[in-house]
BAPA-320130 format. One record per residue (C-alpha): residue number from 1; x, y, z. Coordinates in steps of 0.2 Angstrom, whole numbers. Layout:
BAPA-320130
i/u/v/w
NUM/X/Y/Z
...
end
This chain:
BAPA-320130
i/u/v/w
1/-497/465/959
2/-515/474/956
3/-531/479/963
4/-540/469/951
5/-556/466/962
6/-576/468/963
7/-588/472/950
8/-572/482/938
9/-563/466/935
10/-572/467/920
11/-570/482/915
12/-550/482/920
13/-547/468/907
14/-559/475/894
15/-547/492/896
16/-532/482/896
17/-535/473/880
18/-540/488/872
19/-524/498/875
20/-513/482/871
21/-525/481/853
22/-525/500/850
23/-505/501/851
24/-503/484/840
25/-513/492/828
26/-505/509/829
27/-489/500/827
28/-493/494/811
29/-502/511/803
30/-485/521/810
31/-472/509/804
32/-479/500/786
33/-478/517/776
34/-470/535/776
35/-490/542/775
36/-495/532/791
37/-478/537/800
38/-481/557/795
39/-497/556/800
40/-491/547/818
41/-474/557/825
42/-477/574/813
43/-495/579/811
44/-503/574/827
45/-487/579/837
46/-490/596/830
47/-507/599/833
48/-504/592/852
49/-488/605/854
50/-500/618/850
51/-513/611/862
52/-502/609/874
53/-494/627/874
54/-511/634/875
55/-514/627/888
56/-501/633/899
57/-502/651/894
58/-520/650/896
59/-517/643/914
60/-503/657/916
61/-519/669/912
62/-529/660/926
63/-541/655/913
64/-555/643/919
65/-554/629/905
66/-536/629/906
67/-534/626/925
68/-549/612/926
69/-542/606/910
70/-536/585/913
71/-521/586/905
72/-516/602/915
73/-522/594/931
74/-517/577/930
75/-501/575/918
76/-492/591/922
77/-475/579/927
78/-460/585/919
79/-457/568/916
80/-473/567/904
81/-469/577/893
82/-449/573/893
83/-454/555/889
84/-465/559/875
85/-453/573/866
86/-438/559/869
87/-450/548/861
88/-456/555/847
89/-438/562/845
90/-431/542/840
91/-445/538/831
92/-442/552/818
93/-424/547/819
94/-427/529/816
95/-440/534/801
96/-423/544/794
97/-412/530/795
98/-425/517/786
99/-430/528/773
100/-411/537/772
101/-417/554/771
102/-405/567/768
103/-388/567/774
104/-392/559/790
105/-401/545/784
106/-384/541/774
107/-372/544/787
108/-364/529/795
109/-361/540/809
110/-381/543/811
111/-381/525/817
112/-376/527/833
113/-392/539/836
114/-404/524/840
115/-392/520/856
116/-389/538/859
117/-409/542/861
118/-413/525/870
119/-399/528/882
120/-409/548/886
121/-426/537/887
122/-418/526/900
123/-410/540/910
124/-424/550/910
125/-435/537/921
126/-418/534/930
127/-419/552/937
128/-437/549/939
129/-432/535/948
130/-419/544/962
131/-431/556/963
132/-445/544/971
133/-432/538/984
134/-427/555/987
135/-445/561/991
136/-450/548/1001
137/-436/554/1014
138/-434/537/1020
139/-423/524/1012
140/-434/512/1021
141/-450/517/1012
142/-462/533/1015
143/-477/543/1004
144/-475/558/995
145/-486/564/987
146/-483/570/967
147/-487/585/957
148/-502/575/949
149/-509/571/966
150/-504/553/965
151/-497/546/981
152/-482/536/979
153/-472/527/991
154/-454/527/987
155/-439/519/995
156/-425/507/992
157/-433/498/979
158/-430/514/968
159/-414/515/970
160/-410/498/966
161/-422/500/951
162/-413/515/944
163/-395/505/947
164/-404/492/934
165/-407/506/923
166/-389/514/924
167/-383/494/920
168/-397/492/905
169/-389/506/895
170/-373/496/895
171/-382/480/888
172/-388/487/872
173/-373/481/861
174/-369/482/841
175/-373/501/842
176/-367/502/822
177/-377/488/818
178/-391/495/812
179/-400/491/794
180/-416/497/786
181/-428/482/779
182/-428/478/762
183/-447/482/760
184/-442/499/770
185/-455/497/783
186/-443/495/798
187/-427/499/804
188/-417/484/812
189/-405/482/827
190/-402/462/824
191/-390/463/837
192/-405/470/851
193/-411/450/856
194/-420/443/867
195/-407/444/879
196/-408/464/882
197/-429/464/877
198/-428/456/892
199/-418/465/904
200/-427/482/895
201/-442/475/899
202/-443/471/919
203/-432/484/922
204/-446/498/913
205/-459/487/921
206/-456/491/938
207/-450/508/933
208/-469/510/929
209/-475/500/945
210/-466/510/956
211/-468/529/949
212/-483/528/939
213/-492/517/950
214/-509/522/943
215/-505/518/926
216/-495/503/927
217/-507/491/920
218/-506/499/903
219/-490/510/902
220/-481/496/910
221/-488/480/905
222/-499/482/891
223/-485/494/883
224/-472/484/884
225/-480/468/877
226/-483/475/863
227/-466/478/855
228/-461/461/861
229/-476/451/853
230/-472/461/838
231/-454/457/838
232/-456/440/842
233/-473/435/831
234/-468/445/813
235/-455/460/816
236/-439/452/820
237/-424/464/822
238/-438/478/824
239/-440/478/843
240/-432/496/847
241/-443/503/833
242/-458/496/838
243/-454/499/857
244/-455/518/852
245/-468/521/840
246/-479/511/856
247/-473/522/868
248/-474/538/858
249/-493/535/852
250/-498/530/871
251/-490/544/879
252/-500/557/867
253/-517/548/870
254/-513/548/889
255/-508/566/890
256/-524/571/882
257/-536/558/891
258/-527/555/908
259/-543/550/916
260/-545/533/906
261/-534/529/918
262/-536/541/933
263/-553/541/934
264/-565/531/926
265/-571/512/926
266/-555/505/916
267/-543/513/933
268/-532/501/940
269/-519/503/952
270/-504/493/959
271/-505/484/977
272/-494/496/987
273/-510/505/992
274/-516/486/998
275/-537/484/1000
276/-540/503/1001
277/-535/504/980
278/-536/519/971
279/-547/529/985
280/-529/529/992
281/-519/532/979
282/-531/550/974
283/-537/553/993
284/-533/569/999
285/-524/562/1014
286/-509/551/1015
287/-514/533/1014
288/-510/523/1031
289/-504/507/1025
290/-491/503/1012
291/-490/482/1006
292/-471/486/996
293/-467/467/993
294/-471/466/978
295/-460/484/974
296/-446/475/982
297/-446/460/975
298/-446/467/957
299/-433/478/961
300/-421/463/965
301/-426/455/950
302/-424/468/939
303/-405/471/945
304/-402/454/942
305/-406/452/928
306/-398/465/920
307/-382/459/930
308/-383/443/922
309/-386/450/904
310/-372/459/905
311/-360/447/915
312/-367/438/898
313/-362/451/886
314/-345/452/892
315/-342/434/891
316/-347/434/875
317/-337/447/870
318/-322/441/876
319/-326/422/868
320/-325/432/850
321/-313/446/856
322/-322/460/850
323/-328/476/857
324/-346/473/861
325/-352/493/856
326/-342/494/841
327/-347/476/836
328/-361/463/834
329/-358/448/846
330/-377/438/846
331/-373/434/827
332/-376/416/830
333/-391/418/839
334/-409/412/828
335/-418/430/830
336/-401/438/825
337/-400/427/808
338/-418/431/805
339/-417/449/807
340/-402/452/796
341/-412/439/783
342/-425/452/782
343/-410/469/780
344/-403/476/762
end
Protein backbone atom coordinates (compact mmCIF):
# COMPACT_ATOMS: atom_id res chain seq x y z
CA UNK A 1 0.00 0.00 0.00
CA UNK A 2 3.43 2.15 0.35
CA UNK A 3 6.81 2.67 -0.94
CA UNK A 4 8.40 1.50 2.02
CA UNK A 5 11.77 0.48 0.39
CA UNK A 6 15.76 0.87 0.55
CA UNK A 7 17.90 2.53 2.88
CA UNK A 8 14.48 5.12 4.23
CA UNK A 9 12.53 2.21 5.72
CA UNK A 10 14.07 3.38 8.52
CA UNK A 11 13.58 6.57 8.38
CA UNK A 12 9.70 6.20 7.21
CA UNK A 13 8.91 4.32 10.54
CA UNK A 14 11.01 6.56 12.66
CA UNK A 15 8.68 9.51 11.07
CA UNK A 16 5.64 7.56 11.44
CA UNK A 17 6.12 7.00 15.08
CA UNK A 18 6.81 10.32 15.76
CA UNK A 19 3.67 11.92 14.18
CA UNK A 20 1.51 9.03 15.79
CA UNK A 21 3.45 10.23 19.48
CA UNK A 22 3.56 13.90 18.74
CA UNK A 23 -0.44 13.92 18.24
CA UNK A 24 -1.16 11.47 21.26
CA UNK A 25 0.70 13.87 23.24
CA UNK A 26 -0.79 16.84 21.79
CA UNK A 27 -3.99 15.23 22.43
CA UNK A 28 -3.56 15.19 26.00
CA UNK A 29 -1.98 18.90 26.59
CA UNK A 30 -5.19 20.37 24.20
CA UNK A 31 -7.95 18.34 25.98
CA UNK A 32 -6.83 17.85 29.94
CA UNK A 33 -7.14 21.73 30.86
CA UNK A 34 -8.72 25.16 29.48
CA UNK A 35 -4.77 26.63 29.47
CA UNK A 36 -3.46 23.67 27.17
CA UNK A 37 -6.76 23.86 25.03
CA UNK A 38 -6.31 27.96 24.69
CA UNK A 39 -2.87 27.57 23.97
CA UNK A 40 -3.91 24.74 21.19
CA UNK A 41 -6.99 26.14 18.83
CA UNK A 42 -6.64 30.13 20.07
CA UNK A 43 -3.10 31.17 20.41
CA UNK A 44 -1.25 29.30 17.80
CA UNK A 45 -4.24 29.44 15.40
CA UNK A 46 -3.82 33.14 15.63
CA UNK A 47 -0.33 33.69 15.15
CA UNK A 48 -0.59 31.11 12.03
CA UNK A 49 -3.70 33.36 10.49
CA UNK A 50 -1.31 36.17 10.56
CA UNK A 51 1.39 33.99 9.12
CA UNK A 52 -0.54 32.87 6.66
CA UNK A 53 -2.10 36.26 5.35
CA UNK A 54 1.34 37.52 5.14
CA UNK A 55 2.14 35.47 3.18
CA UNK A 56 -0.22 35.79 0.46
CA UNK A 57 -0.16 39.53 0.32
CA UNK A 58 3.46 39.27 0.26
CA UNK A 59 3.23 36.83 -2.84
CA UNK A 60 0.54 39.17 -4.27
CA UNK A 61 3.50 41.91 -4.02
CA UNK A 62 5.88 39.26 -5.78
CA UNK A 63 8.02 39.31 -2.91
CA UNK A 64 10.90 36.62 -2.92
CA UNK A 65 10.42 34.92 0.57
CA UNK A 66 6.85 34.82 0.05
CA UNK A 67 6.79 32.93 -3.49
CA UNK A 68 9.70 30.33 -2.47
CA UNK A 69 8.15 30.19 0.91
CA UNK A 70 6.97 26.02 1.58
CA UNK A 71 3.70 26.54 2.72
CA UNK A 72 2.97 29.04 -0.29
CA UNK A 73 4.47 26.48 -2.58
CA UNK A 74 3.41 23.28 -1.37
CA UNK A 75 0.02 23.60 0.61
CA UNK A 76 -1.77 26.37 -1.25
CA UNK A 77 -5.08 23.68 -1.84
CA UNK A 78 -8.16 25.26 -0.83
CA UNK A 79 -8.82 22.11 0.63
CA UNK A 80 -5.90 22.82 3.25
CA UNK A 81 -6.90 25.46 4.60
CA UNK A 82 -10.89 24.59 4.65
CA UNK A 83 -9.89 21.52 6.57
CA UNK A 84 -7.92 23.15 9.25
CA UNK A 85 -10.45 26.28 9.83
CA UNK A 86 -13.47 23.44 9.86
CA UNK A 87 -11.22 21.86 12.33
CA UNK A 88 -10.25 24.24 14.59
CA UNK A 89 -13.91 25.43 14.19
CA UNK A 90 -15.36 21.92 16.24
CA UNK A 91 -12.81 21.83 18.51
CA UNK A 92 -13.59 25.51 19.98
CA UNK A 93 -17.23 24.29 19.77
CA UNK A 94 -16.54 21.02 21.52
CA UNK A 95 -14.34 23.05 24.27
CA UNK A 96 -17.84 25.34 24.69
CA UNK A 97 -20.07 22.55 25.15
CA UNK A 98 -17.52 20.82 27.94
CA UNK A 99 -16.88 23.70 29.70
CA UNK A 100 -20.54 25.37 29.05
CA UNK A 101 -19.44 28.63 28.16
CA UNK A 102 -21.83 31.26 27.67
CA UNK A 103 -25.23 30.79 26.36
CA UNK A 104 -24.05 28.28 23.79
CA UNK A 105 -22.30 26.16 26.11
CA UNK A 106 -25.90 25.77 27.90
CA UNK A 107 -28.03 25.44 25.07
CA UNK A 108 -29.56 22.06 24.44
CA UNK A 109 -29.89 23.29 21.04
CA UNK A 110 -25.89 23.78 20.70
CA UNK A 111 -25.78 20.13 20.84
CA UNK A 112 -26.41 19.38 17.68
CA UNK A 113 -23.31 21.55 16.57
CA UNK A 114 -20.81 18.50 16.92
CA UNK A 115 -22.79 16.63 13.90
CA UNK A 116 -23.37 19.81 12.16
CA UNK A 117 -19.42 20.55 11.90
CA UNK A 118 -18.37 16.78 11.50
CA UNK A 119 -21.01 16.54 8.75
CA UNK A 120 -18.94 20.02 6.81
CA UNK A 121 -15.55 18.00 7.67
CA UNK A 122 -16.87 14.99 5.79
CA UNK A 123 -18.28 16.91 2.86
CA UNK A 124 -15.42 18.87 2.50
CA UNK A 125 -13.01 15.91 1.36
CA UNK A 126 -16.35 14.52 -0.37
CA UNK A 127 -16.07 17.50 -2.84
CA UNK A 128 -12.41 16.91 -2.75
CA UNK A 129 -13.18 13.64 -3.56
CA UNK A 130 -15.50 14.35 -7.01
CA UNK A 131 -13.05 16.76 -7.87
CA UNK A 132 -10.13 13.95 -8.37
CA UNK A 133 -12.54 11.97 -10.62
CA UNK A 134 -13.47 14.93 -12.42
CA UNK A 135 -9.85 15.83 -13.23
CA UNK A 136 -8.66 12.89 -14.04
CA UNK A 137 -11.22 13.02 -17.13
CA UNK A 138 -11.43 9.47 -17.34
CA UNK A 139 -13.75 7.40 -15.15
CA UNK A 140 -11.42 4.58 -15.74
CA UNK A 141 -8.54 6.22 -14.19
CA UNK A 142 -5.98 9.15 -15.47
CA UNK A 143 -3.20 11.71 -13.91
CA UNK A 144 -3.72 15.25 -13.24
CA UNK A 145 -1.62 16.84 -11.87
CA UNK A 146 -2.75 19.30 -8.64
CA UNK A 147 -1.96 22.86 -7.49
CA UNK A 148 0.76 21.59 -5.22
CA UNK A 149 2.43 19.70 -8.02
CA UNK A 150 1.53 16.45 -6.76
CA UNK A 151 0.35 14.01 -9.43
CA UNK A 152 -2.67 12.17 -8.54
CA UNK A 153 -4.49 9.64 -10.56
CA UNK A 154 -8.09 9.83 -10.11
CA UNK A 155 -10.91 7.77 -11.24
CA UNK A 156 -13.88 5.48 -10.14
CA UNK A 157 -12.45 4.79 -7.01
CA UNK A 158 -13.14 8.35 -6.02
CA UNK A 159 -16.43 8.36 -6.80
CA UNK A 160 -17.16 5.42 -5.06
CA UNK A 161 -15.24 6.89 -2.13
CA UNK A 162 -17.12 10.12 -1.98
CA UNK A 163 -20.55 7.95 -2.12
CA UNK A 164 -19.05 6.30 1.27
CA UNK A 165 -18.60 9.78 2.58
CA UNK A 166 -22.21 11.03 1.48
CA UNK A 167 -23.45 7.58 3.51
CA UNK A 168 -20.98 8.15 6.68
CA UNK A 169 -22.74 11.32 7.53
CA UNK A 170 -26.04 9.50 7.94
CA UNK A 171 -24.36 6.82 10.38
CA UNK A 172 -23.43 9.36 13.10
CA UNK A 173 -26.55 8.83 15.30
CA UNK A 174 -27.66 10.22 18.84
CA UNK A 175 -27.00 13.87 17.57
CA UNK A 176 -28.50 15.18 21.06
CA UNK A 177 -26.57 12.96 22.98
CA UNK A 178 -23.90 14.65 23.89
CA UNK A 179 -22.48 15.22 27.65
CA UNK A 180 -19.43 17.01 29.16
CA UNK A 181 -17.07 14.61 31.65
CA UNK A 182 -17.55 15.00 35.09
CA UNK A 183 -13.62 15.94 35.61
CA UNK A 184 -14.40 18.42 32.48
CA UNK A 185 -11.71 17.29 30.29
CA UNK A 186 -13.87 15.95 27.37
CA UNK A 187 -16.91 16.23 25.84
CA UNK A 188 -18.80 12.81 25.05
CA UNK A 189 -20.81 11.33 22.13
CA UNK A 190 -21.44 7.83 23.89
CA UNK A 191 -23.63 7.00 21.18
CA UNK A 192 -20.43 7.47 18.45
CA UNK A 193 -19.11 3.49 18.96
CA UNK A 194 -17.11 1.44 17.38
CA UNK A 195 -19.56 0.77 14.80
CA UNK A 196 -19.17 4.44 13.11
CA UNK A 197 -15.23 4.80 14.32
CA UNK A 198 -14.99 2.37 11.93
CA UNK A 199 -16.92 3.12 8.92
CA UNK A 200 -15.24 7.01 9.83
CA UNK A 201 -12.12 5.63 9.61
CA UNK A 202 -11.58 3.46 6.19
CA UNK A 203 -13.67 5.85 4.64
CA UNK A 204 -11.09 9.02 5.71
CA UNK A 205 -8.35 6.53 5.05
CA UNK A 206 -8.68 6.12 1.53
CA UNK A 207 -9.97 9.71 1.20
CA UNK A 208 -6.18 10.45 2.14
CA UNK A 209 -4.78 7.48 -0.10
CA UNK A 210 -6.36 8.55 -2.90
CA UNK A 211 -6.07 12.59 -2.83
CA UNK A 212 -3.20 13.28 -0.60
CA UNK A 213 -1.26 10.40 -1.68
CA UNK A 214 1.96 11.99 -0.53
CA UNK A 215 0.83 12.26 2.99
CA UNK A 216 -1.07 9.31 3.48
CA UNK A 217 1.26 7.67 5.93
CA UNK A 218 0.66 10.30 8.57
CA UNK A 219 -2.47 12.29 7.70
CA UNK A 220 -4.23 9.01 7.02
CA UNK A 221 -2.78 6.34 9.15
CA UNK A 222 -0.95 7.61 11.71
CA UNK A 223 -3.84 10.40 12.34
CA UNK A 224 -6.35 8.48 12.45
CA UNK A 225 -5.01 5.95 14.94
CA UNK A 226 -4.62 8.06 17.21
CA UNK A 227 -8.12 9.17 18.12
CA UNK A 228 -9.13 5.54 18.07
CA UNK A 229 -6.29 4.23 20.48
CA UNK A 230 -7.25 7.00 22.68
CA UNK A 231 -10.89 6.12 22.51
CA UNK A 232 -10.48 2.70 22.87
CA UNK A 233 -7.35 2.51 25.74
CA UNK A 234 -8.61 5.68 28.22
CA UNK A 235 -11.17 8.25 26.53
CA UNK A 236 -14.27 6.28 26.13
CA UNK A 237 -17.08 8.37 24.52
CA UNK A 238 -14.37 11.06 23.61
CA UNK A 239 -13.63 9.79 20.02
CA UNK A 240 -15.16 12.95 17.96
CA UNK A 241 -13.09 15.10 20.30
CA UNK A 242 -10.09 13.60 20.13
CA UNK A 243 -10.42 13.03 16.32
CA UNK A 244 -10.36 16.86 15.98
CA UNK A 245 -8.08 18.22 18.32
CA UNK A 246 -5.54 15.43 16.08
CA UNK A 247 -6.50 16.71 13.05
CA UNK A 248 -6.49 20.38 13.94
CA UNK A 249 -2.76 20.20 15.61
CA UNK A 250 -1.56 18.03 12.36
CA UNK A 251 -2.91 20.10 9.81
CA UNK A 252 -1.15 23.40 11.37
CA UNK A 253 2.38 21.64 11.68
CA UNK A 254 1.78 20.46 8.10
CA UNK A 255 0.99 23.79 6.59
CA UNK A 256 4.00 25.37 8.13
CA UNK A 257 6.43 22.25 7.57
CA UNK A 258 5.07 20.59 4.38
CA UNK A 259 8.33 19.20 3.50
CA UNK A 260 8.45 16.71 6.37
CA UNK A 261 6.54 15.15 4.25
CA UNK A 262 7.27 16.32 0.76
CA UNK A 263 10.66 16.45 0.81
CA UNK A 264 12.96 15.05 3.25
CA UNK A 265 14.14 11.61 4.45
CA UNK A 266 10.64 10.83 6.47
CA UNK A 267 8.68 11.07 2.62
CA UNK A 268 6.52 8.28 1.87
CA UNK A 269 4.24 7.92 -0.85
CA UNK A 270 1.42 5.35 -1.70
CA UNK A 271 1.85 2.49 -4.37
CA UNK A 272 -0.15 4.23 -7.28
CA UNK A 273 3.21 5.59 -8.48
CA UNK A 274 4.44 1.69 -8.36
CA UNK A 275 8.60 1.30 -8.20
CA UNK A 276 9.19 4.78 -9.56
CA UNK A 277 7.96 6.37 -5.89
CA UNK A 278 7.93 9.79 -5.02
CA UNK A 279 10.35 10.81 -8.19
CA UNK A 280 6.95 10.21 -9.80
CA UNK A 281 4.71 11.56 -7.69
CA UNK A 282 6.94 15.41 -7.67
CA UNK A 283 8.48 14.72 -11.29
CA UNK A 284 7.80 17.30 -13.71
CA UNK A 285 6.35 14.92 -16.15
CA UNK A 286 3.37 12.83 -15.99
CA UNK A 287 4.42 9.42 -14.32
CA UNK A 288 3.94 6.46 -17.16
CA UNK A 289 2.57 3.89 -14.99
CA UNK A 290 -0.32 3.82 -12.58
CA UNK A 291 -0.64 0.32 -10.03
CA UNK A 292 -4.57 1.61 -8.70
CA UNK A 293 -5.34 -1.94 -7.03
CA UNK A 294 -4.95 -1.07 -4.05
CA UNK A 295 -7.18 2.47 -4.70
CA UNK A 296 -9.73 0.22 -5.78
CA UNK A 297 -10.06 -2.15 -3.51
CA UNK A 298 -10.28 0.28 -0.55
CA UNK A 299 -12.84 2.03 -2.31
CA UNK A 300 -15.09 -1.13 -2.24
CA UNK A 301 -14.31 -1.71 1.10
CA UNK A 302 -15.03 1.53 2.24
CA UNK A 303 -18.59 1.62 0.76
CA UNK A 304 -19.28 -1.37 2.19
CA UNK A 305 -18.82 -0.75 5.15
CA UNK A 306 -20.51 2.03 5.68
CA UNK A 307 -23.60 0.25 3.92
CA UNK A 308 -23.48 -2.24 6.50
CA UNK A 309 -23.24 0.22 9.41
CA UNK A 310 -25.92 1.88 8.42
CA UNK A 311 -28.18 -1.23 7.13
CA UNK A 312 -27.13 -1.75 11.07
CA UNK A 313 -28.37 1.42 12.41
CA UNK A 314 -31.55 1.08 10.76
CA UNK A 315 -32.28 -2.08 12.18
CA UNK A 316 -31.43 -1.23 15.20
CA UNK A 317 -33.55 1.58 15.05
CA UNK A 318 -36.54 -0.09 14.09
CA UNK A 319 -35.91 -3.07 16.89
CA UNK A 320 -36.28 0.09 19.67
CA UNK A 321 -38.73 2.14 17.45
CA UNK A 322 -37.02 5.32 17.87
CA UNK A 323 -35.66 7.90 15.62
CA UNK A 324 -32.00 7.23 15.35
CA UNK A 325 -30.80 11.27 14.99
CA UNK A 326 -33.10 12.44 17.58
CA UNK A 327 -32.21 9.28 19.95
CA UNK A 328 -29.46 6.98 21.25
CA UNK A 329 -29.92 3.51 19.92
CA UNK A 330 -26.17 1.60 20.90
CA UNK A 331 -27.25 2.11 24.61
CA UNK A 332 -26.68 -1.44 25.39
CA UNK A 333 -23.37 -1.59 23.91
CA UNK A 334 -20.07 -1.93 26.62
CA UNK A 335 -18.27 1.46 25.21
CA UNK A 336 -21.60 3.12 25.43
CA UNK A 337 -22.24 2.23 29.14
CA UNK A 338 -18.76 3.15 29.83
CA UNK A 339 -18.87 6.54 28.31
CA UNK A 340 -21.96 7.63 29.93
CA UNK A 341 -20.32 6.19 33.44
CA UNK A 342 -17.67 8.77 33.02
CA UNK A 343 -20.66 12.01 32.03
CA UNK A 344 -22.34 14.48 34.67
Amino acid sequence: MFHLSGGMIGWQILGWVLVFAGLIIMNEIARRTKIGGGICFFAIPAVLTVYFISIYVGAAKGAEWALTNQTYVHMNSWFHYAKLYAALAGCIGFMIIKYHWGKLGKSHAFKVFPFVIVAINILIAVVSDFESAVRAGDIMGGWWKSSEGVWLYGGWWNILNGIAGLINIVCMTGWWGIYSSKDKKDMLWPDMTWQFILAYDIWNFQYTYLNLPTHAWYCGFALLLAPTIANALWNKGGWIQNRANTLALWCMFAQVFPLFQDGSRFTTVSSVYGTSGAAAAFGDAMPTMANPTAQGIISVISVVVNIVVFAVILKRAKAQKKNPYTNEIFTDQKDFIMAMNRAE
